[in-house]
C-alpha positions as semicolon CSV with decimal commas, in nm:
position;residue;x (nm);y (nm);z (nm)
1;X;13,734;6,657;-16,562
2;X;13,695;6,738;-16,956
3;X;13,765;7,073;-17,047
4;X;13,383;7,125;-17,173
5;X;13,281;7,064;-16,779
6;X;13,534;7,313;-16,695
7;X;13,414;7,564;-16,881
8;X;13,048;7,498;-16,812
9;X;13,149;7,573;-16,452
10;X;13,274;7,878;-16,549
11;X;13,662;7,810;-16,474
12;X;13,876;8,018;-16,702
13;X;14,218;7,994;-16,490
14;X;14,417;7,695;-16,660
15;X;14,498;7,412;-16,360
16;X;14,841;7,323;-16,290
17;X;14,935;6,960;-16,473
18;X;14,913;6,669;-16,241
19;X;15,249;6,561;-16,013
20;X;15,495;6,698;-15,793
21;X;15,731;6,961;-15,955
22;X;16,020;6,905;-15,726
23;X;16,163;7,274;-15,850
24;X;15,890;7,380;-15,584
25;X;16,004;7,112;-15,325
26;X;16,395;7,182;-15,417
27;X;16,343;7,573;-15,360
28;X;16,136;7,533;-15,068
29;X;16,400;7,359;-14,927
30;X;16,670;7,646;-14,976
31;X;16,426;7,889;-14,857
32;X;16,403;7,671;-14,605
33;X;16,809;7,636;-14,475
34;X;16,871;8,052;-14,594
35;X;16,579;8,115;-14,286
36;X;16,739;7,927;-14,048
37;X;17,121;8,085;-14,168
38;X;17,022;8,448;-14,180
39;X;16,817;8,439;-13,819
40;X;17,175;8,374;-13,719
41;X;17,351;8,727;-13,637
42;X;17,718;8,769;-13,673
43;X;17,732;8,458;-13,818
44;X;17,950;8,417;-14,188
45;X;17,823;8,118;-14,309
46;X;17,487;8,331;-14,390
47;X;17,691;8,503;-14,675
48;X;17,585;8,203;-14,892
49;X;17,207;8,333;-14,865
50;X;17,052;8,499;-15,179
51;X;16,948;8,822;-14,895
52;X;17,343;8,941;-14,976
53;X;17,322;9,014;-15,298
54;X;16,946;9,101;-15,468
55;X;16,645;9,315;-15,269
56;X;16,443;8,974;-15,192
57;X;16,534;8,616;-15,001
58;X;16,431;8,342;-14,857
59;X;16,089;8,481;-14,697
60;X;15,986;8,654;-15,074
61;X;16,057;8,287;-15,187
62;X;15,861;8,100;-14,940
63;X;15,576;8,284;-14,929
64;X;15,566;8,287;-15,315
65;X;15,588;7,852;-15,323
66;X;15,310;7,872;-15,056
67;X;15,097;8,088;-15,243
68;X;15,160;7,825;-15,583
69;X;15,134;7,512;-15,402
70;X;14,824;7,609;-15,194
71;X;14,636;7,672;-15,571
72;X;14,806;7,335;-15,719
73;X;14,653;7,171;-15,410
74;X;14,326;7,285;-15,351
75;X;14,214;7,432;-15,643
76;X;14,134;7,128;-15,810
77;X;13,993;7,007;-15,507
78;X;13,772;7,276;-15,496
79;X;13,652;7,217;-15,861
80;X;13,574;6,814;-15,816
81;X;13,429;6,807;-15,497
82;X;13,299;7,162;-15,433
83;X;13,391;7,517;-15,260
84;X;13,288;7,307;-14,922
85;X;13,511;7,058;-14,936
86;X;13,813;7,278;-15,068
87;X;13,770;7,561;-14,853
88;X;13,725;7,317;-14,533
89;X;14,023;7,148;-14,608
90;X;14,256;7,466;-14,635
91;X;14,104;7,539;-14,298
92;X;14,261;7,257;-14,175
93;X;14,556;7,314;-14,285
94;X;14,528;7,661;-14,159
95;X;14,461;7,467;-13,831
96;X;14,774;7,283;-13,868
97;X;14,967;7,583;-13,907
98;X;14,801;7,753;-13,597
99;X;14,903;7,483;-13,389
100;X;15,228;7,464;-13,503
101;X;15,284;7,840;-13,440
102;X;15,105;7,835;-13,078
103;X;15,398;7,478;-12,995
104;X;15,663;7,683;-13,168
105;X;15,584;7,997;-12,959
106;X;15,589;7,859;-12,624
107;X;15,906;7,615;-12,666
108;X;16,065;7,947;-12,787
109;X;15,970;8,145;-12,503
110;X;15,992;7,892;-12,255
111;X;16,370;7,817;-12,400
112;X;16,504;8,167;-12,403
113;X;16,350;8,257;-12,086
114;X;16,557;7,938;-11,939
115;X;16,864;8,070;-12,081
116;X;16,854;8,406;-11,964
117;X;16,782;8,319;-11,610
118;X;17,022;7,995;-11,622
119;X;17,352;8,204;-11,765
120;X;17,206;8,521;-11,573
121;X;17,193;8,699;-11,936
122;X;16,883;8,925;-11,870
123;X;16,990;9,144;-12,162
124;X;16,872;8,829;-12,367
125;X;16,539;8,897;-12,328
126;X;16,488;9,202;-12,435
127;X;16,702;9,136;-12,759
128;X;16,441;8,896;-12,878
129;X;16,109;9,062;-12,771
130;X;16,010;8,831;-12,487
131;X;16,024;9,058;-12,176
132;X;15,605;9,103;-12,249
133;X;15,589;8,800;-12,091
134;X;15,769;8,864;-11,763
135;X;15,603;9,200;-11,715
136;X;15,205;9,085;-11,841
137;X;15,221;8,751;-11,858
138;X;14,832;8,660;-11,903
139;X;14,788;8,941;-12,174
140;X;15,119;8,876;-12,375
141;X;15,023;8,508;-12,381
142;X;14,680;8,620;-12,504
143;X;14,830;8,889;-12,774
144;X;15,057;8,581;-12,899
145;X;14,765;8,317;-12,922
146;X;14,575;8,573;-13,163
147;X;14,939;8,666;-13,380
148;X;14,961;9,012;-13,262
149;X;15,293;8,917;-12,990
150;X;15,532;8,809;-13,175
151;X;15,911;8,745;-13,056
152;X;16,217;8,789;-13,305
153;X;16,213;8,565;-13,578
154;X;15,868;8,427;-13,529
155;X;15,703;8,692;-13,796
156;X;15,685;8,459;-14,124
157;X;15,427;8,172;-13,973
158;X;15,144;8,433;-13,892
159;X;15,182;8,584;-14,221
160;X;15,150;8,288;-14,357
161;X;14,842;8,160;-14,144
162;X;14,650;8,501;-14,220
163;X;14,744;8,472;-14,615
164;X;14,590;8,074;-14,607
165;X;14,335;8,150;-14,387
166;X;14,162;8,415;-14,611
167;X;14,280;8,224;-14,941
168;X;13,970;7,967;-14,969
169;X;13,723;8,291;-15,119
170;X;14,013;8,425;-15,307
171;X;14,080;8,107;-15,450
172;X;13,743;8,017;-15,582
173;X;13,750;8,417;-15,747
174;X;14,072;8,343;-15,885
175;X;13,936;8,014;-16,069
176;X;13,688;8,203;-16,247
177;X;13,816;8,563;-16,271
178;X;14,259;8,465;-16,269
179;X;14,354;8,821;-16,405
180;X;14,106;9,041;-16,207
181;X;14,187;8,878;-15,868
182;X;14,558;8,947;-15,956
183;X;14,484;9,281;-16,051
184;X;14,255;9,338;-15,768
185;X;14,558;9,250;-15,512
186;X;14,803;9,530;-15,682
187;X;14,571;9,761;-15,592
188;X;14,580;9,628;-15,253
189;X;14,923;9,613;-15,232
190;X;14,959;9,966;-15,346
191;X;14,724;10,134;-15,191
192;X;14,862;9,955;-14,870
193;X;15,149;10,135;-14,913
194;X;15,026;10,440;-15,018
195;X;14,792;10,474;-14,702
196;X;15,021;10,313;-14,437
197;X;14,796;9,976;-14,395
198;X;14,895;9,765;-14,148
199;X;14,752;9,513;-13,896
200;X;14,874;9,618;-13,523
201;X;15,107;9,480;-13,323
202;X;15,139;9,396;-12,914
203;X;15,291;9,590;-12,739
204;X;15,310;9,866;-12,974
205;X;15,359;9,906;-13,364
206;X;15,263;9,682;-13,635
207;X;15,359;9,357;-13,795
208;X;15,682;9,310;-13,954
209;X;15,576;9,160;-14,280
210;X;15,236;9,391;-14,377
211;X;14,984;9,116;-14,478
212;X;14,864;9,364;-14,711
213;X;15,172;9,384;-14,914
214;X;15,295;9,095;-14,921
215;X;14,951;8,909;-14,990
216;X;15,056;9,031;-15,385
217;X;15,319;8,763;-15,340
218;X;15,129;8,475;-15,209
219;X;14,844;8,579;-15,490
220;X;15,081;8,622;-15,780
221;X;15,257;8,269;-15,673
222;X;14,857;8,139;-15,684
223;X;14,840;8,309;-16,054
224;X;15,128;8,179;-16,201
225;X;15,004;7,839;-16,075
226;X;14,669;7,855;-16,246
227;X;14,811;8,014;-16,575
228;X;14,972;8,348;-16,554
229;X;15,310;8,123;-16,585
230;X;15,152;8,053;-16,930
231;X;15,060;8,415;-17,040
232;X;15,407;8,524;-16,940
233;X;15,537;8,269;-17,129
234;X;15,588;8,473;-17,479
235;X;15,775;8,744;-17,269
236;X;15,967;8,515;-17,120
237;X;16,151;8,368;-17,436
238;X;16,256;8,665;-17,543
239;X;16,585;8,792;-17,554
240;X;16,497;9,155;-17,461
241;X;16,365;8,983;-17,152
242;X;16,679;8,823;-17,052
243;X;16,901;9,093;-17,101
244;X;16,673;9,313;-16,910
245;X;16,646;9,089;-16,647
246;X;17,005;9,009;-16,602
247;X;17,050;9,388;-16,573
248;X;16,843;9,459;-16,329
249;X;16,963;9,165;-16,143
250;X;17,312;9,299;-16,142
251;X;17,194;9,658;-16,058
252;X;17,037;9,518;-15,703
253;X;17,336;9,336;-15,688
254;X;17,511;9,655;-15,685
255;X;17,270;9,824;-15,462
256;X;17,316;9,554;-15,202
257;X;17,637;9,599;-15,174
258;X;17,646;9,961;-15,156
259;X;17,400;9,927;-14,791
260;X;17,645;9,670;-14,694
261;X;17,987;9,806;-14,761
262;X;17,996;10,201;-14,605
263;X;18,268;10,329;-14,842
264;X;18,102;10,159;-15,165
265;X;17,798;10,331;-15,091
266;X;17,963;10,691;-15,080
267;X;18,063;10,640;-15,429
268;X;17,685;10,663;-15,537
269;X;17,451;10,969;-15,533
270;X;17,290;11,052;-15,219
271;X;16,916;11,012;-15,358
272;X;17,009;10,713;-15,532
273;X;17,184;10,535;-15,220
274;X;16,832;10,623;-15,045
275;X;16,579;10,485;-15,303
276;X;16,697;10,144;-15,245
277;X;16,859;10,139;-14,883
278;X;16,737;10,021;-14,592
279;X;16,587;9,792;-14,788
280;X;16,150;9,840;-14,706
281;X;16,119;9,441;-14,628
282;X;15,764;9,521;-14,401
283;X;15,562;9,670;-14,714
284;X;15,780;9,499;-14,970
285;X;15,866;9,761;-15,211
286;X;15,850;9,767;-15,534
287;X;16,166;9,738;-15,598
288;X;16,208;9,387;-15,374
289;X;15,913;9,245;-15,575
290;X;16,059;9,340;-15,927
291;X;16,351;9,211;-15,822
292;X;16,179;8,843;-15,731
293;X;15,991;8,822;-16,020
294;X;16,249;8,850;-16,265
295;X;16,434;8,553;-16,069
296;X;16,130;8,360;-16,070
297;X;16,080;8,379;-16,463
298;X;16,454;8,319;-16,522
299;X;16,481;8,034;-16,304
300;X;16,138;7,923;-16,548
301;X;16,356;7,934;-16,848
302;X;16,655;7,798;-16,728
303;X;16,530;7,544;-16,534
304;X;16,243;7,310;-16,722
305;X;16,003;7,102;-16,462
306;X;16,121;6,787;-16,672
307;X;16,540;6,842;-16,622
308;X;16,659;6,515;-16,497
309;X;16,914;6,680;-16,284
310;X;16,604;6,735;-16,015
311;X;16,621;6,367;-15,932
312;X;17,024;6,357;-15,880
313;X;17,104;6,290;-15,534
314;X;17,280;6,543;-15,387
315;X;16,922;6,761;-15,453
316;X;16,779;6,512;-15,232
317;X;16,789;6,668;-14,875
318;X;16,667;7,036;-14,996
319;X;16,384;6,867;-15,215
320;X;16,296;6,683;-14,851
321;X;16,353;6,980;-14,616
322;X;16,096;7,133;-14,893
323;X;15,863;6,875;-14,882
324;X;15,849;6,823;-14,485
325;X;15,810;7,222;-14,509
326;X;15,626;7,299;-14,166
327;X;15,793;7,110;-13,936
328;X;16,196;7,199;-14,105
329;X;16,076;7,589;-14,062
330;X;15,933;7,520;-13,716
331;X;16,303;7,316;-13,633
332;X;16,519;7,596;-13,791
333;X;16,387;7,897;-13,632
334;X;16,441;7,749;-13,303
335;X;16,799;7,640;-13,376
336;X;16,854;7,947;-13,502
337;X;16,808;8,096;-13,147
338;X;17,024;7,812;-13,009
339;X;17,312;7,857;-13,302
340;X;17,323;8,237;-13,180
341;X;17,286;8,158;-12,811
342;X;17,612;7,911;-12,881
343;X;17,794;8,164;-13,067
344;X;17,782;8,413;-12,817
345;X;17,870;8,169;-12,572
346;X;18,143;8,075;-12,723
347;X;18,462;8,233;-12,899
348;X;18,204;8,316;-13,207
349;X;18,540;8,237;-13,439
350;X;18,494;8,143;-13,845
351;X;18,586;7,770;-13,733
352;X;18,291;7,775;-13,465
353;X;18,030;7,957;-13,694
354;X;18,080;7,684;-13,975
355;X;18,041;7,424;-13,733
356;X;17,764;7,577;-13,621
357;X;17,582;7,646;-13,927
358;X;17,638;7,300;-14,029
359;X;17,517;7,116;-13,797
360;X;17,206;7,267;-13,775
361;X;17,162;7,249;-14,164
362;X;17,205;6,870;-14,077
363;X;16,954;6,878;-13,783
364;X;16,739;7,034;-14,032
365;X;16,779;6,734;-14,272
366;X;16,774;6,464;-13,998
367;X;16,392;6,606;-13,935
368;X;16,311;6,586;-14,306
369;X;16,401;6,254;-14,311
370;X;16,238;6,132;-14,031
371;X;15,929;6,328;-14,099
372;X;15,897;6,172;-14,495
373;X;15,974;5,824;-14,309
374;X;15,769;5,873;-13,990
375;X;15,433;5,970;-14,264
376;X;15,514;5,671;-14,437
377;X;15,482;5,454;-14,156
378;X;15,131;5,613;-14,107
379;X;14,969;5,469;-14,462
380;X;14,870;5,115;-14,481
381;X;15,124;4,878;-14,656
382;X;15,013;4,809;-15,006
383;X;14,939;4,434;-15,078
384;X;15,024;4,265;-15,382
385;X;14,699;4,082;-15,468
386;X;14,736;3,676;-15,437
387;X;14,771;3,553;-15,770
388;X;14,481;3,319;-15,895
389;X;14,498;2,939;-15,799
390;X;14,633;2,740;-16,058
391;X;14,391;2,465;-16,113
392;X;14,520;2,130;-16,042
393;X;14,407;1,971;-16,384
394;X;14,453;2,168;-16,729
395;X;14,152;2,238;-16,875
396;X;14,074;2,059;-17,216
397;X;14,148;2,240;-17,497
């Protein structure tokens, strides 16, 4: 579509160029393996994670590449074919996400519950949330088919289906009115913090990632997709910027490390050792988001969409555990539960964690593959059309 046509529809956010940027598949991907490392406790190999040193991780990333891709997707859709036809077919993926949720939920459940009453390790239960469903069966199940039961480690899908599933209206804002709509969701996010918003939780207290904080991420992933990247762009070539950034990058550093390490953190002021730990993670402070943002726009600098290195092979199983997404998060927070399960089974040694933690990275790639080959399979072979008949006498000249 011209650029006239957009503007006679009255788009003013500036669509993402065609093709896949594999920084967005290649992150995705890390996101991806840090999830399934840090959901393992007492386990070394999760050092490696971004979490151990900076405010955000893998979750602030993933929801951020959601919020981008869902805009580079459908936003264009939405402009070609109509708000219909976009916002129907973000519901579907919604769909696809629901269903993946409600399979990964009762395969979890149904798994740990096994465990526990196979290796008579009650206690296992109640570590990961699930005794609802041994005491209220019928209601828990209910609570968990609407999102509001939610066993450990099973908190980033329904944020994510409740940011997509209220993104088609915001969306079709956004392509009109980019700036306001990200304004609009700072206020959100703020005043969610400032007056305690939160959607409730089953049995008691409220969800662990507030949708109403951390909807600024998934929004501000969907502006930088449709040409806040752009606008920041001046700021972002400037020096000031990157010494700044780099700064403030080696401050959380420090920060993290003083809520990890007791007697580092007794070398800092009282009031300043508070400010930043526990780290808020539920209403994503300030702080956390700050800290993402100036990684984001580095990595932007750094790291052009057109660097060749993207395509070198050892990228190649994080770009496909990022582009076979759904069902590599689905695989890793379930072998998450079994990598802890077999740890605490077992002596739990350095040897045994690596192991571990490395064949489940491979697990996770195994699925990527087989996923990118399996949807191949699914599309109709392309044909070379038959090349015209040769006649058997030359024409005359």
């Amino acid at each position: 579509m011209s650029d006239l046509g957009i503007r006679n529809m009255g788009i003013r956010a500036k669509l993402p160029d065609g093709g896949r940027d594999l920084r967005l598949d290649l992150f995705r991907g890390v996101a991806n393996w840090a999830i399934f490392l840090d959901h393992i406790p007492n386990n070394v190999v999760n050092w490696v994670t971004t979490r151990n040193y900076g405010f955000s991780d893998a979750a602030d990333l993933f929801v951020f590449i959601s919020g981008y891709t869902a805009s580079f997707v459908y936003a264009r859709m939405m402009i070609e074919r109509g708000f219909i036809v976009g916002g129907t077919r973000l519901m579907k993926r919604v769909w696809q996400l629901y269903v993946a949720h409600v399979f990964l939920f009762v395969i979890y459940i149904v798994t740990i519950g096994y465990i526990a009453l196979r290796f008579h390790d009650p206690d296992i239960i109640n570590e990961f949330n699930v005794s609802g469903m041994i005491e209220n069966p019928i209601e828990t199940l209910g609570q968990g088919m609407m999102l509001k039961f939610k066993p450990v480690n099973l908190d980033v899908l329904p944020l994510y289906i409740v940011l997509m599933g209220t993104f088609a209206p915001i969306l079709w804002v956004m392509l009109r009115l980019p700036h306001t709509v990200m304004v609009a969701s700072l206020v959100l996010y703020f005043a969610a913090r400032y007056f305690d918003w939160n959607l409730s939780a089953y049995p008691q207290g409220t969800w662990y990632f507030n949708p109403f904080c951390w909807q600024v991420l998934f929004v501000f992933g969907a502006w930088c997709a449709l040409g806040g990247a752009a606008v920041a762009k001046a700021y972002l070539q400037s020096k000031a910027f990157v010494v700044a950034g780099v700064a403030y990058l080696a401050f959380a550093l420090v920060m993290t490390f003083a809520g990890r390490f007791e007697d580092f953190g007794d070398m800092f002021p009282q009031w300043l050792y508070d400010a930043f730990n526990p780290n808020d993670k539920t209403n994503l402070a300030p702080y956390r988001f700050l800290h993402f943002i100036v990684i984001a726009f580095l990595v932007t600098r750094f790291l052009p969409k057109t660097w060749s290195g993207l395509e070198w092979q050892i990228f190649d199983p994080m770009v496909k555990c990022g582009q076979q997404s759904l069902e590599v998060f689905c695989v890793g927070v379930f072998l998450s539960f079994v990598a802890h399960f077999l740890l605490t089974l077992s002596s739990g040694s350095f040897l045994v964690q690596i192991i571990v933690s490395i064949l489940g990275i491979a697990a996770l790639v195994g699925v990527a593959y087989y996923r990118s080959w399996s949807k191949a399979q699914d599309k109709p072979p392309t044909r070379a059309r038959p090349a015209a008949a040769k006649p058997a006498v030359e024409p005359a000249a």
